[in-house]
VEXDREN-2710 file (C-alpha; in Angstrom, 1 decimal):
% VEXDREN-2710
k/r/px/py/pz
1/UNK/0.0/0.0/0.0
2/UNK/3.0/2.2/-0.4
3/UNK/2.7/5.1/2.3
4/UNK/-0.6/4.8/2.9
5/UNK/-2.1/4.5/6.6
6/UNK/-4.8/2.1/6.8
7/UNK/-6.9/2.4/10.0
8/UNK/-9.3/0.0/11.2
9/UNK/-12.3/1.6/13.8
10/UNK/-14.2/0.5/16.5
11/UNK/-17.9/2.2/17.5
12/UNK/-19.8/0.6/19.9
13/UNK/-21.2/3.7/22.1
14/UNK/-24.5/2.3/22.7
15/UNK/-26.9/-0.5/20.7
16/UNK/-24.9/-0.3/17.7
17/UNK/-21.2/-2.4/17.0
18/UNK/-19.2/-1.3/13.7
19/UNK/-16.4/-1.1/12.2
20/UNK/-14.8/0.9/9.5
21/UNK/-11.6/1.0/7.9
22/UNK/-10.2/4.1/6.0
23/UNK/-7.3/5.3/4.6
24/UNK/-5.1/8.1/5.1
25/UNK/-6.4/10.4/2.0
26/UNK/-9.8/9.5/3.7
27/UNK/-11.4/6.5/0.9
28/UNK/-13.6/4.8/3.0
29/UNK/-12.6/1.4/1.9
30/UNK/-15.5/-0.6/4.4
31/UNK/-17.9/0.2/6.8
32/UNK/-20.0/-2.4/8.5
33/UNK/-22.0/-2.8/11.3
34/UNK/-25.0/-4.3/13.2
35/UNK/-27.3/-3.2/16.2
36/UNK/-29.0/-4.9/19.2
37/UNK/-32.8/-4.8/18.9
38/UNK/-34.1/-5.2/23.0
39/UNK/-37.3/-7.4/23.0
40/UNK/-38.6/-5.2/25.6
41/UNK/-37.6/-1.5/27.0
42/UNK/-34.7/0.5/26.3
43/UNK/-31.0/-0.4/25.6
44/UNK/-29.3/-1.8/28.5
45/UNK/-25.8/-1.2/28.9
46/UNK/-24.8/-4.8/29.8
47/UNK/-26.9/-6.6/26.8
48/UNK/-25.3/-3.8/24.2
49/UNK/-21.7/-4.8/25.7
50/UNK/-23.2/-8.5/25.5
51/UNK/-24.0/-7.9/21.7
52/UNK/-20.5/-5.9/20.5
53/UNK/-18.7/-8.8/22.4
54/UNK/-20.5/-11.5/20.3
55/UNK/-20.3/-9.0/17.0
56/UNK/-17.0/-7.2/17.1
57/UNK/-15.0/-10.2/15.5
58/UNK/-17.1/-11.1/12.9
59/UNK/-17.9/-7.4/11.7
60/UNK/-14.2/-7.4/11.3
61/UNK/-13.5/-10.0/9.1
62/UNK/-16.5/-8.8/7.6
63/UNK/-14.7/-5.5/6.9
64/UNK/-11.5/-6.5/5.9
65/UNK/-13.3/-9.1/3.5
66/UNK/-15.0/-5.9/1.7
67/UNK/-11.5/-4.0/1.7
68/UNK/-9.9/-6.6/0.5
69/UNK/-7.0/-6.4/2.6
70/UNK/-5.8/-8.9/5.5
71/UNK/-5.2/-7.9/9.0
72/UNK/-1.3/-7.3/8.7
73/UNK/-2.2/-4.4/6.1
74/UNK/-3.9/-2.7/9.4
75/UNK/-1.0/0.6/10.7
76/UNK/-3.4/1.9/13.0
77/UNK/-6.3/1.2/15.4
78/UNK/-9.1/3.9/16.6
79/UNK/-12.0/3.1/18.9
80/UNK/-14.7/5.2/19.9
81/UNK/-13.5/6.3/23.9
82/UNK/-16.8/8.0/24.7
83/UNK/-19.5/9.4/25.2
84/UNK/-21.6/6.6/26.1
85/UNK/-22.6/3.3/27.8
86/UNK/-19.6/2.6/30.4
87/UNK/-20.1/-1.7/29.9
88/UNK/-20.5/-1.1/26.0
89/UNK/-17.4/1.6/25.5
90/UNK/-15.5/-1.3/27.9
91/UNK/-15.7/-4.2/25.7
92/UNK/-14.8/-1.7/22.6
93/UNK/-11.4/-0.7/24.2
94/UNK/-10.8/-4.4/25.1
95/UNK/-10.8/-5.6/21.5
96/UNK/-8.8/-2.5/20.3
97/UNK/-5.8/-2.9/22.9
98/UNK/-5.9/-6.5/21.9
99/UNK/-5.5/-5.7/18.3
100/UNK/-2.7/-3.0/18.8
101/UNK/-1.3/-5.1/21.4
102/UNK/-0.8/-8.1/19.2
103/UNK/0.0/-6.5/15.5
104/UNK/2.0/-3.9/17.0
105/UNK/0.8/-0.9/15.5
106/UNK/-0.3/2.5/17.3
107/UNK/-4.1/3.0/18.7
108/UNK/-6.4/6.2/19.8
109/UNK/-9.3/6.8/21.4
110/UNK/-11.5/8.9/19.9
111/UNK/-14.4/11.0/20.5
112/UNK/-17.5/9.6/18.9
113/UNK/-19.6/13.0/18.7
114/UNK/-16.5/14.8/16.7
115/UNK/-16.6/11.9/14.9
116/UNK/-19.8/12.2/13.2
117/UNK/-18.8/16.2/12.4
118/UNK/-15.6/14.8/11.0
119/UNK/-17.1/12.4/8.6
120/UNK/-19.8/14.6/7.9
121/UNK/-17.1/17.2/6.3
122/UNK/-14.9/14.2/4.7
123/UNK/-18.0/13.2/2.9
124/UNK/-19.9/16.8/2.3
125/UNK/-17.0/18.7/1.8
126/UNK/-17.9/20.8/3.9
127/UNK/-15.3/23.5/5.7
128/UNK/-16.4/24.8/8.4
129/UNK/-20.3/24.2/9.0
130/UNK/-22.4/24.9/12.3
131/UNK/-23.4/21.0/13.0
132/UNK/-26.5/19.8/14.8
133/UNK/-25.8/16.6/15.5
134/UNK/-29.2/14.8/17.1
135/UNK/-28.9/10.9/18.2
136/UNK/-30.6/8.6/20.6
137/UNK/-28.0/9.4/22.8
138/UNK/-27.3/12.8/22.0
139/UNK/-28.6/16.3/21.1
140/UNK/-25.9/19.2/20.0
141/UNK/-25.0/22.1/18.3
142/UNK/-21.8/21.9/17.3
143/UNK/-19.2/24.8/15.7
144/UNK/-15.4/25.4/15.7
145/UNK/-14.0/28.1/17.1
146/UNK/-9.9/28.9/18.3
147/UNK/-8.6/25.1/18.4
148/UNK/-11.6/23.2/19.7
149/UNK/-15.6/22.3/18.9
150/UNK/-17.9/24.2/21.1
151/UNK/-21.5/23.0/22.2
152/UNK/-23.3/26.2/21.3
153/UNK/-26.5/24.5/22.7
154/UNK/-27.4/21.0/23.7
155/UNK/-30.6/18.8/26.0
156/UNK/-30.6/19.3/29.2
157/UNK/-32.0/15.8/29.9
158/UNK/-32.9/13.5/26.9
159/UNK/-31.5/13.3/23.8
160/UNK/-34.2/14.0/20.6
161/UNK/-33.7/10.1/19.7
162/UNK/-34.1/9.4/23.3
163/UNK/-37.3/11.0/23.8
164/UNK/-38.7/9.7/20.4
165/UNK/-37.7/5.7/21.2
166/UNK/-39.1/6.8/24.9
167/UNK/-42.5/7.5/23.4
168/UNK/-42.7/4.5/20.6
169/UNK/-42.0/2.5/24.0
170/UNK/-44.6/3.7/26.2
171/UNK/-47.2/3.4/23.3
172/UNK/-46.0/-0.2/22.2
173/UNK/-44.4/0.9/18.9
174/UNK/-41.3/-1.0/19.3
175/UNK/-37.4/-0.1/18.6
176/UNK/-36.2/1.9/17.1
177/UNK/-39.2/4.6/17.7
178/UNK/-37.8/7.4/15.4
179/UNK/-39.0/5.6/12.1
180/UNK/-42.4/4.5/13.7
181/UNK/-43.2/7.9/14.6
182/UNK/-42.5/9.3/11.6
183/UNK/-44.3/7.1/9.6
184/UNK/-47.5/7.8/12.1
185/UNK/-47.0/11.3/11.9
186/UNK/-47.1/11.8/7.9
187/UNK/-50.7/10.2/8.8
188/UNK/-51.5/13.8/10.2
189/UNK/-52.2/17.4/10.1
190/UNK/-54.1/17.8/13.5
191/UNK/-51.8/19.6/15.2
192/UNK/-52.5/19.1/19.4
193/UNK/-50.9/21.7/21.2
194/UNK/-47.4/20.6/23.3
195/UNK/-45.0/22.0/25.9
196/UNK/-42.1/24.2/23.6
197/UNK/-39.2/24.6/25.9
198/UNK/-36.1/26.1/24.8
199/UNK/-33.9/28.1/26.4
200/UNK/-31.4/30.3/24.7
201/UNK/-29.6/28.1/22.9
202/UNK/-30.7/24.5/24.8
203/UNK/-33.5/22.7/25.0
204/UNK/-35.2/20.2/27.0
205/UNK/-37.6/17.2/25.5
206/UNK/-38.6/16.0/29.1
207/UNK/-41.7/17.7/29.5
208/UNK/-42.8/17.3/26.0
209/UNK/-42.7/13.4/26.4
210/UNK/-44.5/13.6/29.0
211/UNK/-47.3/15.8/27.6
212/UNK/-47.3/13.3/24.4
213/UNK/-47.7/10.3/26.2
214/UNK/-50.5/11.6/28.3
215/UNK/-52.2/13.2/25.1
216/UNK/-51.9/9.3/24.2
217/UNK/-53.9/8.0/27.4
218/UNK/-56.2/10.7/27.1
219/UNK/-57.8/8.8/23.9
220/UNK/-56.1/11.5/21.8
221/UNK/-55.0/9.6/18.4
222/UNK/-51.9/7.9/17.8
223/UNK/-51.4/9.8/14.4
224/UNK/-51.9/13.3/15.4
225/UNK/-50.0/12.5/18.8
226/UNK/-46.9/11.2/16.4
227/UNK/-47.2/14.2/14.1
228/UNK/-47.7/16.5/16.9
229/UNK/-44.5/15.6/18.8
230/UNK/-42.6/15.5/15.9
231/UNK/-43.6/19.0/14.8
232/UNK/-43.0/20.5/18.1
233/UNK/-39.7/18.6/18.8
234/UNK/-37.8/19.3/15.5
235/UNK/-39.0/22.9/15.6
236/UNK/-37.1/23.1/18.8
237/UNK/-33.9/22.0/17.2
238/UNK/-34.2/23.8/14.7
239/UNK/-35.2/27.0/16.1
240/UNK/-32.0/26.6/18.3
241/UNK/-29.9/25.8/15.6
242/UNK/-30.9/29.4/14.2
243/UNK/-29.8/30.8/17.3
244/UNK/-26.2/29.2/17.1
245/UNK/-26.6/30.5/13.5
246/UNK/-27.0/34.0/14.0
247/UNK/-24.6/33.9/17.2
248/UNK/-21.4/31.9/14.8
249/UNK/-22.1/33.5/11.7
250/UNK/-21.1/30.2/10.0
251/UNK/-21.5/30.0/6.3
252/UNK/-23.0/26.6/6.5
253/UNK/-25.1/24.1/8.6
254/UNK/-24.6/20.1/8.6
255/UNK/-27.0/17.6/10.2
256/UNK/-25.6/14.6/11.0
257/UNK/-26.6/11.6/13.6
258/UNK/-29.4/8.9/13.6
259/UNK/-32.4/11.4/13.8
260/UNK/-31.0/13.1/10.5
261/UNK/-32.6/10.1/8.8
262/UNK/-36.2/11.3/9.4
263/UNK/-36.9/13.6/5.9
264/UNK/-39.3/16.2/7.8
265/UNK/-35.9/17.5/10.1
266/UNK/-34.1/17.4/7.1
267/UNK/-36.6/19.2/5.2
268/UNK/-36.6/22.0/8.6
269/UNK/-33.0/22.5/8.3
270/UNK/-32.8/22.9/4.8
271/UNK/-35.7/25.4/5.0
272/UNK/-34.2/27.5/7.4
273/UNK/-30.8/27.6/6.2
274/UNK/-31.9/28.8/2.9
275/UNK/-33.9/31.8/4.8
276/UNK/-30.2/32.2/6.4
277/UNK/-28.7/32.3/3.8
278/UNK/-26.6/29.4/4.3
279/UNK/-25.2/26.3/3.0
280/UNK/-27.2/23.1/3.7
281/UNK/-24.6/19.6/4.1
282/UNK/-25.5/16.7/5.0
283/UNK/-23.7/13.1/5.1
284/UNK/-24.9/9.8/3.0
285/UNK/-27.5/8.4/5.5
286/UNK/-25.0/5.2/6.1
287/UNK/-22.9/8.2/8.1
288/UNK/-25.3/9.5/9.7
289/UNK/-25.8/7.1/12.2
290/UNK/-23.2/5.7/14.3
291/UNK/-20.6/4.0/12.4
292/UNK/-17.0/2.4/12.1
293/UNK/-15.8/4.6/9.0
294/UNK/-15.8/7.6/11.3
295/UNK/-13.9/6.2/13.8
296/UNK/-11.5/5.3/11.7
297/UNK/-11.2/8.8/10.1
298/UNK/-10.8/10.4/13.3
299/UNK/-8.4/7.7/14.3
300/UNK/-6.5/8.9/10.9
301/UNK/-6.8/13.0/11.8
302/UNK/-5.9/12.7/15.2
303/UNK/-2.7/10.1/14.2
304/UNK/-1.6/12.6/11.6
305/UNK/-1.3/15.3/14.0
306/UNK/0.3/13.0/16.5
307/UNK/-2.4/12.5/19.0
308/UNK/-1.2/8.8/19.7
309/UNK/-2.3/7.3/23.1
310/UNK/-0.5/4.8/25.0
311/UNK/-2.2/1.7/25.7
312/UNK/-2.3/2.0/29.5
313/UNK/-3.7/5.9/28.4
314/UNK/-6.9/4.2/26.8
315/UNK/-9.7/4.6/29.6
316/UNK/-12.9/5.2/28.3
317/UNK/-14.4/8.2/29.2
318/UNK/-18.3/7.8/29.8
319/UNK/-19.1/11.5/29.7
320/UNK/-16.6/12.6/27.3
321/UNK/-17.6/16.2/26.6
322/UNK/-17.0/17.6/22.8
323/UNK/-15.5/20.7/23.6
324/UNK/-12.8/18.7/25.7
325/UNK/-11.0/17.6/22.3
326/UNK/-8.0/19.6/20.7
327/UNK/-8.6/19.3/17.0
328/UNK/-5.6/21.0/15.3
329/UNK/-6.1/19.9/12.0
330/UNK/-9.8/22.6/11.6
331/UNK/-9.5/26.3/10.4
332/UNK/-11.8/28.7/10.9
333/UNK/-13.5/30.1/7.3
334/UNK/-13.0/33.3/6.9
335/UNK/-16.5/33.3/4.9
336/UNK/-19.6/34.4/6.9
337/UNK/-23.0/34.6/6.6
338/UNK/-23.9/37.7/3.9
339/UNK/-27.2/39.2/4.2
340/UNK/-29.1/41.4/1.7
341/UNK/-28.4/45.3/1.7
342/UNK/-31.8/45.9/3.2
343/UNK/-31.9/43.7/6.6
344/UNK/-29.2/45.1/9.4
345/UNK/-29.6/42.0/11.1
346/UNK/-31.0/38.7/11.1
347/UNK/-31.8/36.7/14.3
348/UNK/-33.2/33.5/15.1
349/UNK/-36.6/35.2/15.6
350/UNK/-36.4/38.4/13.3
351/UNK/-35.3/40.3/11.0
352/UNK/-34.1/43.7/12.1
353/UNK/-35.0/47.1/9.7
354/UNK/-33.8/50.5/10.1
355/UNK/-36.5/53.3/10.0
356/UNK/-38.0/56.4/11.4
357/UNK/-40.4/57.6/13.6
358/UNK/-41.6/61.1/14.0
359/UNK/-37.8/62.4/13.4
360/UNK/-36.4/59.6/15.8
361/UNK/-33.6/56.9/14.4
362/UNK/-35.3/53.8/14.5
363/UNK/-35.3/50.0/14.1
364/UNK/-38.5/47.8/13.3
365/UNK/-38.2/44.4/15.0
366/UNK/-40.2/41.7/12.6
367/UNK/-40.8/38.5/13.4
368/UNK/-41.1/37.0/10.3
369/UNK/-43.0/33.8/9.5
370/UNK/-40.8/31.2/10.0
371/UNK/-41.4/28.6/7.1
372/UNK/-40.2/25.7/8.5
373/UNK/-43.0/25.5/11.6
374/UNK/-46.3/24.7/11.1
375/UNK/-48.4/27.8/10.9
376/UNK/-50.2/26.7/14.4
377/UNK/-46.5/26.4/16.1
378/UNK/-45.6/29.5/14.4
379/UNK/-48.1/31.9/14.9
380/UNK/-48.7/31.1/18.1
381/UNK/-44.5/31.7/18.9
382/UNK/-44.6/34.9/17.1
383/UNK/-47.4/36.5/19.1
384/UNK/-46.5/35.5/22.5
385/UNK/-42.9/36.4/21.9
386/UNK/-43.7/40.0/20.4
387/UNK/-46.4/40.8/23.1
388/UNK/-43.8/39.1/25.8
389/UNK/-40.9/41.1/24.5
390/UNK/-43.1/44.1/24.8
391/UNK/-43.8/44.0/28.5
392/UNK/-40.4/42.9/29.5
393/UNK/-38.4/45.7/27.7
394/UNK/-40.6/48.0/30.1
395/UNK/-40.6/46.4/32.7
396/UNK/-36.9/46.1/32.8
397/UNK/-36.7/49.7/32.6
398/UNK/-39.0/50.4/35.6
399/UNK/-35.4/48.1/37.8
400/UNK/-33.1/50.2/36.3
401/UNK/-32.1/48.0/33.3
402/UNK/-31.7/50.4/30.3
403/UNK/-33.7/49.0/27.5
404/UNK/-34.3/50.2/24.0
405/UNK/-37.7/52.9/23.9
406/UNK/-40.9/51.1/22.6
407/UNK/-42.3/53.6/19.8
408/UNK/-45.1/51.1/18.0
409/UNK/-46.5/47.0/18.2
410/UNK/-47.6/46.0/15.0
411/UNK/-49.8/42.9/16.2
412/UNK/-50.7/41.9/12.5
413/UNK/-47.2/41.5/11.6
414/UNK/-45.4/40.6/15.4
415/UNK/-43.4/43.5/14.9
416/UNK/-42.2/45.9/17.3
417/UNK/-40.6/49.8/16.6
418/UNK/-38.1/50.5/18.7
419/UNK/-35.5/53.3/19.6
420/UNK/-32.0/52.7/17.9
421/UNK/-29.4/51.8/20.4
422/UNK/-25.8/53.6/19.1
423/UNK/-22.5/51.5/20.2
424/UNK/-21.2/48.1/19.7
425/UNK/-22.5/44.8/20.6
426/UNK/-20.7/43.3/24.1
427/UNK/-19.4/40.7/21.6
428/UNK/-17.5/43.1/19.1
429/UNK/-16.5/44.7/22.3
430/UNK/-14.7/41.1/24.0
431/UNK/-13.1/40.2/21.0
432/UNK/-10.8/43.5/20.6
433/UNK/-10.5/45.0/24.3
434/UNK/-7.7/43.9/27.2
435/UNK/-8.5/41.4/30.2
436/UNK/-8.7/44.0/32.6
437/UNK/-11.4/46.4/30.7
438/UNK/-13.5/42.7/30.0
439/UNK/-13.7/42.4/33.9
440/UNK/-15.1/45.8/34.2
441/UNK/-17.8/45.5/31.5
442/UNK/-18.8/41.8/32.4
443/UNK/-18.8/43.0/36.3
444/UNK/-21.4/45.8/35.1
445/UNK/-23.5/43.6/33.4
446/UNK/-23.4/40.8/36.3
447/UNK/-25.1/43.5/38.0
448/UNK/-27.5/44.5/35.9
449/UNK/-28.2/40.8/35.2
450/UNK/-28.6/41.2/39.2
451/UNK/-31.4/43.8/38.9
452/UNK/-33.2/42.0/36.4
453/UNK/-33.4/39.1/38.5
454/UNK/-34.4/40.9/41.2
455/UNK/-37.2/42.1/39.1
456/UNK/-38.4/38.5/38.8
457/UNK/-37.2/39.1/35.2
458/UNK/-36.2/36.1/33.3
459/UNK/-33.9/37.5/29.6
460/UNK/-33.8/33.9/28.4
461/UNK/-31.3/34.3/25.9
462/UNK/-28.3/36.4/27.3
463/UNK/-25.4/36.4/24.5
464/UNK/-23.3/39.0/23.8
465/UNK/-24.8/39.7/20.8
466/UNK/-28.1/40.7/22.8
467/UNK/-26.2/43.6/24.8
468/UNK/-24.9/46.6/23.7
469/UNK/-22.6/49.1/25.0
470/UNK/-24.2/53.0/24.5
471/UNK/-21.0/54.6/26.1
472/UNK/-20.8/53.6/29.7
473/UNK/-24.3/51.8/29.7
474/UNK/-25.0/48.5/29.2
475/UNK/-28.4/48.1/27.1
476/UNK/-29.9/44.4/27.1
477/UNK/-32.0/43.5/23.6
478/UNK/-34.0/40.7/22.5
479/UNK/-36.5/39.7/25.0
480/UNK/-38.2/37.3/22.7
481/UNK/-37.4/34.0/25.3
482/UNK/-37.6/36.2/28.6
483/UNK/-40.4/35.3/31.1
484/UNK/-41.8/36.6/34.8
485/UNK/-40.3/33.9/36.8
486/UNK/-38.5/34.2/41.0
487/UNK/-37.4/30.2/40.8
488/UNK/-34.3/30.1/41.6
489/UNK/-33.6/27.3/39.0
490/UNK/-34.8/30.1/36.3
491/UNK/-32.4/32.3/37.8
492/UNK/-29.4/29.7/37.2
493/UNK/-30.1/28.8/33.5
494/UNK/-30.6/32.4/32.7
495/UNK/-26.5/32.9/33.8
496/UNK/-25.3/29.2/32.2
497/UNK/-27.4/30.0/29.0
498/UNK/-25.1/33.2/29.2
499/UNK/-22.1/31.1/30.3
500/UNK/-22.3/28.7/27.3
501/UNK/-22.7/31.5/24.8
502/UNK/-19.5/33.0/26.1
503/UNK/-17.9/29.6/25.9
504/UNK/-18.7/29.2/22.5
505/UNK/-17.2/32.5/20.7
506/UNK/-15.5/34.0/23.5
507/UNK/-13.5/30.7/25.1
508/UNK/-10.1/32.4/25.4
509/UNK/-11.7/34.6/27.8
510/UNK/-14.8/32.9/29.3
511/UNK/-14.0/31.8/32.7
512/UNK/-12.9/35.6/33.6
513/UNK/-15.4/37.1/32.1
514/UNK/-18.2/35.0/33.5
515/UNK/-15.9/35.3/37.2
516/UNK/-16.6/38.7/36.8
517/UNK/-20.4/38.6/35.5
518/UNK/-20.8/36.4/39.0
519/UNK/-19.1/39.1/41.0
520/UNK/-21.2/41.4/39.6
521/UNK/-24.5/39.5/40.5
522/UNK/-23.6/39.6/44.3
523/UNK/-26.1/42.3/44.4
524/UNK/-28.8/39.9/43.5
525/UNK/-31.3/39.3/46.6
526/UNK/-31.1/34.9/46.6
527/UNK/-27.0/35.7/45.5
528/UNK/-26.0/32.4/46.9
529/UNK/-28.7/30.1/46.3
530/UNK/-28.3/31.0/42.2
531/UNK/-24.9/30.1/42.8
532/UNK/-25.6/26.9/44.5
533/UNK/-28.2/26.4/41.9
534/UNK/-25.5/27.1/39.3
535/UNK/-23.0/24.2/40.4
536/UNK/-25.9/21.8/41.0
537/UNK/-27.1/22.5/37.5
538/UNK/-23.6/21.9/35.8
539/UNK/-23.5/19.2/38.2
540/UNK/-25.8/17.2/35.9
541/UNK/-25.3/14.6/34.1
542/UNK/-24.9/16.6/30.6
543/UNK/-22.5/18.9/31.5
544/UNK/-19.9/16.6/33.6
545/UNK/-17.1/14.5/32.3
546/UNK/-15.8/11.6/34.6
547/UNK/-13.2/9.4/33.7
548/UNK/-14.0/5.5/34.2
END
């Protein structure tokens, strides 16, 4: 084979065992695999180690069958390290140390949700896309920025496959429950009204299954309960994707996991990435799902830039976070997002006009129809969020939070006029100024943050794209997720959704800036509780990474 690096791959995560091998130029040359099917309930972690035991060794003669190449052509071995089932992820890094062990060749652990980005760009071609990458296992958006992937937004329980096979179970459809419900739902157009819980840039399907299932019991029908969930969960994702959108500014959007399979998410994505303005990718359906081939690309990427691990170094990693991985070999695009002459700005939720009112400079806040909801999802968003938006922005003032100047509400349209605000956004402002003047402006708005809270105020979706710095004054924008709310737990997402923003664009100086934002708040009334709240919420299982 000359100098070519062959890599064979090991993924076995969760219910699924495969194996890939690929090349160093990145020709897939085989990619097989098989999954356990429980008879009853969901995967268990000791019957999916059970199943990759019994399958690993045939799936790879299988594979090097379809390569046509024998086991001594094999330089390199990659298995997925994490995230995932511990007993499953176990038997995986058994059989790889074995193989390494005994031809003598090099082996990495990888991480399996990097892996489905990076063979979603080998086989797109794709640069430097935003990815929402949706599973049964997990549920993020994805972008690169200064070395590493960044989770923009991501569940805060379930994953969207998760809550899908969930339902299918409790109403005796069977797994895999995505494809079940799908087929169901294109039975429908009744759409019955369901919990829509996102926040900022995360989202949570919890409540929502709940809601479906009793919908279910209630005598509700299985079709419209199917086409309801589906509507309402993938309008979430996709709604949050926009949000990372307009936050990264990235050219183009890839979806990639098991759930990018069903054609109605697929058609949502590619709906609202044209209204972006953006590129649309996504990777053969046989890489969507979990699979060997990416493994073994990953394996080759991280080789190549001389990530090799030792074989006592191989623990699996059960929570292995995404944005824990160096990935040297990814540049930023300098290509953005270009909008039409005419819109100054397009958010997840609106497009922003200039205009004039009675002599004053003026914006005009639309929300716009968004065409990849249903019209009774839609109009219903649009309404609440405009009227919402409206109350908030005063009431903030009334605590000492400077807010743009209502002028008009246009309820026929959900659009709002509002005073310009003159300055820079707080995220122009972090990316040029000095450590020491970032303290001072994140202390300030800790404390405003502080009043808002003690307002009962809820912003909802604090980035620093929705503040702006008019000379000294720190003005807060976009209401549209805000809420009247005095729970503390309210009060702690509010400052991680803030937190995770930061962490995506602004990583270099995240952890001071948010220091400071903290310092800042110790002017709220419940101060510490927040900041218990805070650590118990990161605490979860989602946002921890142990080591096993």
């Amino acid at each position: 084979m000359g100098n070519i690096m062959i890599c064979l791959g090991l993924e076995g995560t969760a219910e699924k065992t495969g194996v890939g091998i690929v090349d160093s130029s990145g020709e897939i040359l085989a990619s097989v695999g098989n999954s356990l099917i429980p008879e009853s309930g969901g995967i268990h972690p000791r019957e999916a180690a059970e199943h990759h035991a019994n399958n690993i060794v045939p799936l790879i003669k299988e594979a090097l069958n379809k390569s046509d190449l024998p086991l001594s052509e094999i330089g390199l071995i990659a298995f997925s390290r994490g995230p995932g089932l511990g007993p499953a992820l176990r038997t995986i890094a058994t059989t790889a140390r074995s193989l390494s062990l005994s031809l003598k060749v090099p082996i990495i652990g990888v991480n399996h949700c990097i892996g489905h980005v990076e063979i979603g760009r080998l086989t797109t071609g794709a640069h430097d896309p935003l990815t929402l990458y949706v599973s049964g296992g997990n549920s993020q958006i994805i972008a690169f920025d200064r070395g590493r992937y960044r989770v923009f937004g991501e569940t805060l329980d379930i994953a969207l496959g998760n809550c899908l096979d969930q339902f299918a179970r409790s109403v005796n459809l069977g797994h895999p429950g995505g494809p079940r419900v799908e087929e169901l739902a294109l039975k429908s157009d009744n759409y019955l009204k369901l919990p829509y819980t996102v926040k900022g840039m995360d989202l949570s399907f919890s409540g929502l299954l709940t809601a479906a299932i009793r919908r279910f019991e209630s005598g509700e029908s299985l079709e419209d309960v199917c086409y309801s969930l589906q509507e309402t969960a993938f309008s979430m994702v996709t709604e949050i994707t926009e949000r990372a959108l307009s936050h990264s500014k990235k050219q183009g959007i890839m979806l990639c996991g098991g759930v990018a399979a069903n054609k109605r998410l697929n058609e949502m994505i590619s709906i609202m990435a044209q209204e972006h303005y953006a590129d649309f990718y996504q990777p053969p359906l046989k890489y969507c799902g979990d699979n060997g081939a990416m493994i073994a690309w990953m394996g080759q990427l991280m080789f190549h830039y001389g990530q090799v691990q030792k074989v006592e170094d191989t623990t699996v990693i059960q929570r292995y976070r995404t944005d824990q991985v160096d990935v040297p070999w990814m540049k930023t695009s300098s290509k953005h997002l270009k909008l039409p002459s005419e819109i100054m700005e397009k958010g997840a939720e609106a497009n922003i006009y200039q205009s004039q009112w009675l002599g004053h400079e003026t914006v005009i806040k639309e929300r716009i129809t968004k065409n990849y909801r249903i019209k009774e999802i839609d109009q219903g968003l649009r309404k609440k969020r405009t009227r919402s938006e409206a109350k908030l922005l005063h009431l903030a003032k009334t605590c000492g939070v400077a807010t743009p100047l209502i002028f008009d509400i246009h309820k026929k349209d959900n659009s709002i006029t509002m005073e310009m605000i003159t300055g820079y956004t707080v995220k122009d402002i972090l990316d040029r100024s000095k450590l020491l003047q970032i303290k001072v402006i994140c202390e300030k708005i800790g404390k405003k943050i502080a009043q808002l809270h003690n307002c009962s105020i809820i912003h909802g979706d604090l980035t620093s794209g929705n503040l702006i710095l008019n000379d000294d004054e720190v003005v807060f924008i976009d209401f549209g997720l805000g809420k009247i709310s005095d729970l503390v737990e309210d009060k702690g997402t509010d400052l991680l959704v803030f937190k995770k923003a930061l962490n995506g664009i602004h990583y270099n100086i995240a952890e001071e800036c948010f220091q400071s934002i903290l310092e800042g708040y110790r002017e709220a009334d419940d101060y510490q509780e927040v900041l218990n709240k805070i650590e118990e919420i990161e605490g979860r299982r989602r946002y921890i990474s142990d080591q096993l």
